[in-house]
C-alpha positions in Angstrom: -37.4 -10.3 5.8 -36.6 -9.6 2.3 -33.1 -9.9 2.5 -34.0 -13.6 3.9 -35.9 -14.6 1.2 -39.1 -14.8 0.0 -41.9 -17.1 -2.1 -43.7 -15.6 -4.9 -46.8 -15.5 -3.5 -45.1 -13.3 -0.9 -44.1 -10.5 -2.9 -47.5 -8.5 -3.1 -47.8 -9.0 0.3 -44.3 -8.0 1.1 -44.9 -4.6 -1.1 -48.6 -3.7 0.8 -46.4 -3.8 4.2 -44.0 -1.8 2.8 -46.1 1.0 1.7 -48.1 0.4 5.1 -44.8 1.0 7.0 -44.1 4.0 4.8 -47.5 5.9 5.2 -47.3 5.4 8.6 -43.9 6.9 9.1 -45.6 9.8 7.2 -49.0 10.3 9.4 -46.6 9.9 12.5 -44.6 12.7 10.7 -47.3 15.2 10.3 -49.0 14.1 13.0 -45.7 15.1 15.3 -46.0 19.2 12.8 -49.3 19.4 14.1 -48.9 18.9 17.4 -46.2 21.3 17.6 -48.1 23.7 15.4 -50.9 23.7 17.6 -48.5 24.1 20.5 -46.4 27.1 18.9 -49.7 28.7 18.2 -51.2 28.7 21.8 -48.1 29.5 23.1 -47.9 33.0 20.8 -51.0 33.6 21.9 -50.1 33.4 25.6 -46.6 35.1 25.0 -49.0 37.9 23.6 -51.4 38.2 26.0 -48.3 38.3 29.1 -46.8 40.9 26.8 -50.3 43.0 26.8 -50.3 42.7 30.3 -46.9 44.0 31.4 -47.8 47.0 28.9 -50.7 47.5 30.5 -49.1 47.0 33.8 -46.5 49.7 32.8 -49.8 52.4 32.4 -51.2 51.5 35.2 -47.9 52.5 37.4 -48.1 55.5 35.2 -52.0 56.3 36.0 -50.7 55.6 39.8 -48.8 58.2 40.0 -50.6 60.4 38.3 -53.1 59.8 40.7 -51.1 60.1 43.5 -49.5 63.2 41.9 -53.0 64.7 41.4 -53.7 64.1 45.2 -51.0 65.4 46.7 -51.8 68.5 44.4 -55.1 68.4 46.2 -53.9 68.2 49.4 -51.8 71.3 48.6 -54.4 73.4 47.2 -56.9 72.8 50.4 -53.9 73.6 52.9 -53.5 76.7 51.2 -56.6 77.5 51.1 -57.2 76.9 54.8 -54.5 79.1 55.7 -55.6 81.5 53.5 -58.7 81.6 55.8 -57.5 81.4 58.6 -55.4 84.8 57.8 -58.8 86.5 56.5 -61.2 85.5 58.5 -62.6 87.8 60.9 -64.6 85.8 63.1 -64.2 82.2 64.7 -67.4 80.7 62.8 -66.6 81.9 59.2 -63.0 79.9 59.9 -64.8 77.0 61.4 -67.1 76.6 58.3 -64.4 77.6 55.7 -61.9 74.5 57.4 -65.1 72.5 57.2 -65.7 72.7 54.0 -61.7 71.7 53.1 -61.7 69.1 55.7 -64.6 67.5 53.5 -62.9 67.8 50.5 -59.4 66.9 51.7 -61.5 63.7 53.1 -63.6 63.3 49.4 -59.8 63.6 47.3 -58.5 60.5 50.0 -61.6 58.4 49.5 -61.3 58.6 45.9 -58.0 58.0 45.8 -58.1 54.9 47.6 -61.2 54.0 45.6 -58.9 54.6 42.6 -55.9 52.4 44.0 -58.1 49.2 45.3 -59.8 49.3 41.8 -56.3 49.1 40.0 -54.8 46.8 42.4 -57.9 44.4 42.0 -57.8 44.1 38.3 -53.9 44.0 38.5 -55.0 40.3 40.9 -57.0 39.8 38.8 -54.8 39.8 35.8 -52.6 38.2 37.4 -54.5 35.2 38.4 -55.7 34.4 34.9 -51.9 34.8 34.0 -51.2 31.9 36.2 -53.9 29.7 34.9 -52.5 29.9 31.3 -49.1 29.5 32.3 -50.1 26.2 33.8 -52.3 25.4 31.0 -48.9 25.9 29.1 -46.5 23.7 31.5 -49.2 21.3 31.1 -49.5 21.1 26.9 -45.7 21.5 27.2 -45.0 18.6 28.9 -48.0 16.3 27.5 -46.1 17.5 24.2 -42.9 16.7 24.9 -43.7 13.1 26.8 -45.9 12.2 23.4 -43.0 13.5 21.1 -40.9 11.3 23.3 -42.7 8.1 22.9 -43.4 8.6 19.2 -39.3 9.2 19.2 -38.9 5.4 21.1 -41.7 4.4 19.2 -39.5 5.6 15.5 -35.8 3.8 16.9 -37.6 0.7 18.1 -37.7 -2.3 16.2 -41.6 -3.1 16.1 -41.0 -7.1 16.4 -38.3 -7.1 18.8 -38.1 -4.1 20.7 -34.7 -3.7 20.4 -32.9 -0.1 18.5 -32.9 0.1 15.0 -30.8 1.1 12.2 -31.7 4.8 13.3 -31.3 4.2 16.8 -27.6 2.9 15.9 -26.3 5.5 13.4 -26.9 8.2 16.4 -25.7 6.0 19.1 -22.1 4.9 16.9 -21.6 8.6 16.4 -21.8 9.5 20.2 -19.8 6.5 21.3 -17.2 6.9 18.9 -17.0 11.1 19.7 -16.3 10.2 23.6 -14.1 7.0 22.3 -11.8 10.4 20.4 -11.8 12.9 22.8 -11.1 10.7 26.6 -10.1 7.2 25.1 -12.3 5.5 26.8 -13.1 1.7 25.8 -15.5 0.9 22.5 -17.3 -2.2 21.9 -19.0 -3.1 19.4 -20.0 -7.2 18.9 -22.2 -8.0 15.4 -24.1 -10.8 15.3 -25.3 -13.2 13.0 -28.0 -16.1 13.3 -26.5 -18.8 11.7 -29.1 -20.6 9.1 -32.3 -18.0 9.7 -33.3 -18.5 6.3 -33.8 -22.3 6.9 -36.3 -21.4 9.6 -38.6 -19.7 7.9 -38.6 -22.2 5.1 -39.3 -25.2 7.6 -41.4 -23.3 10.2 -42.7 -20.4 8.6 -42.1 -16.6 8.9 -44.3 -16.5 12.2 -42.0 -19.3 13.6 -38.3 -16.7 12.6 -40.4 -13.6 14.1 -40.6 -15.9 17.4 -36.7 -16.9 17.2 -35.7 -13.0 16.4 -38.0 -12.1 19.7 -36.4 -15.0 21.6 -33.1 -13.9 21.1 -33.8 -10.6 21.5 -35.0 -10.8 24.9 -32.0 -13.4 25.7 -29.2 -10.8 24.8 -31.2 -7.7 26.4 -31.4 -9.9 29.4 -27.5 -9.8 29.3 -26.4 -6.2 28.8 -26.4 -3.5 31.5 -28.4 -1.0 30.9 -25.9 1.9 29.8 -25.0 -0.8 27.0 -27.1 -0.4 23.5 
């Protein structure tokens, strides 16, 4: 608009939308650090919490098998003693209460045992559920975040008035096209255009009447292009 031409009575106006447009590109900015501060920070803390859990899932294979370990010792001990009365005992009663007695305790070591697995393998489900609940709370903030950062992107390479790229928008794009244009050949285009007399219709019509002629035209040529063209 500036390059166009302006009144006088203009130019305070002109410099308040300036420093508008500037503060805003600065709140959208730190906005955009925020997010992805708040992001970074929730996903430590799940990264931290998965890592806790694998540690802890790593003792408790280890308390496992020390169990296991500890049962089978158990088991061991009672058979021996059994046998031992079997080979001392002098009468069929005193071996029937002494195998009694180990069959109750061989039963009592099981039982706990089991007692001891189904408690670990309940908090290990347990753990594992809540696990799943913040990865998914993760996925989710993940791709909220990246779907906002991707419209605030469009929203920073699109011209507000017409819709169409800007300057940004066109210093990436050249780059690209003229990268592939170097390494296959393939053909470049590039058309610049020019609205003959602009400045005379915002003089006659007003700036509101250009801004209608730049969104006319806008729409005409987008109308025209496919949609792999910029």
């Amino acid at each position: 608009r500036l390059s166009g031409g302006i009144e006088g009575y203009q130019v305070n106006e002109s410099i308040a939308e300036i420093v508008d447009l500037a503060l805003r590109a600065r709140l959208l900015v730190q906005a955009e650090k925020q997010e992805m501060e708040r992001f970074l920070k929730v996903l430590s803390e799940q990264l931290s919490d998965m890592d806790d859990y694998l540690m802890t899932q790593e003792v408790s294979e280890r308390e496992t098998k020390e169990l296991r370990k500890q049962l089978s010792e158990n088991l061991d001990e009672d058979v021996d003693v059994i046998q031992t009365a079997l080979l001392e005992a002098n009468d069929l009663d005193t071996v029937k209460s002494s195998i009694q007695i180990r069959l109750d305790t061989i039963h009592n070591h099981i039982e706990q045992g089991r007692r001891a697995e189904a408690e670990r393998a309940e908090k290990a489900e347990a753990e594992n559920q809540r696990l799943q609940a913040q990865l998914k709370a993760a996925e989710s903030v993940t791709a909220e975040l990246i779907e906002k950062l991707c419209e605030e992107r469009e929203l920073a390479i699109r011209d507000p008035l017409t819709g169409l790229y800007n300057r940004i928008a066109y210093e990436e794009r050249i780059e690209q096209a003229v990268k592939h244009w170097q390494a296959d050949k393939r053909p470049l285009s590039l058309i610049i255009l020019d609205i003959d007399r602009f400045k005379q219709v915002n003089d006659n019509f007003g700036h509101r009447a250009g801004d209608r002629l730049l969104r006319f035209l806008a729409d005409e040529i987008q109308s025209q292009i496919r949609e792999t063209d910029m």
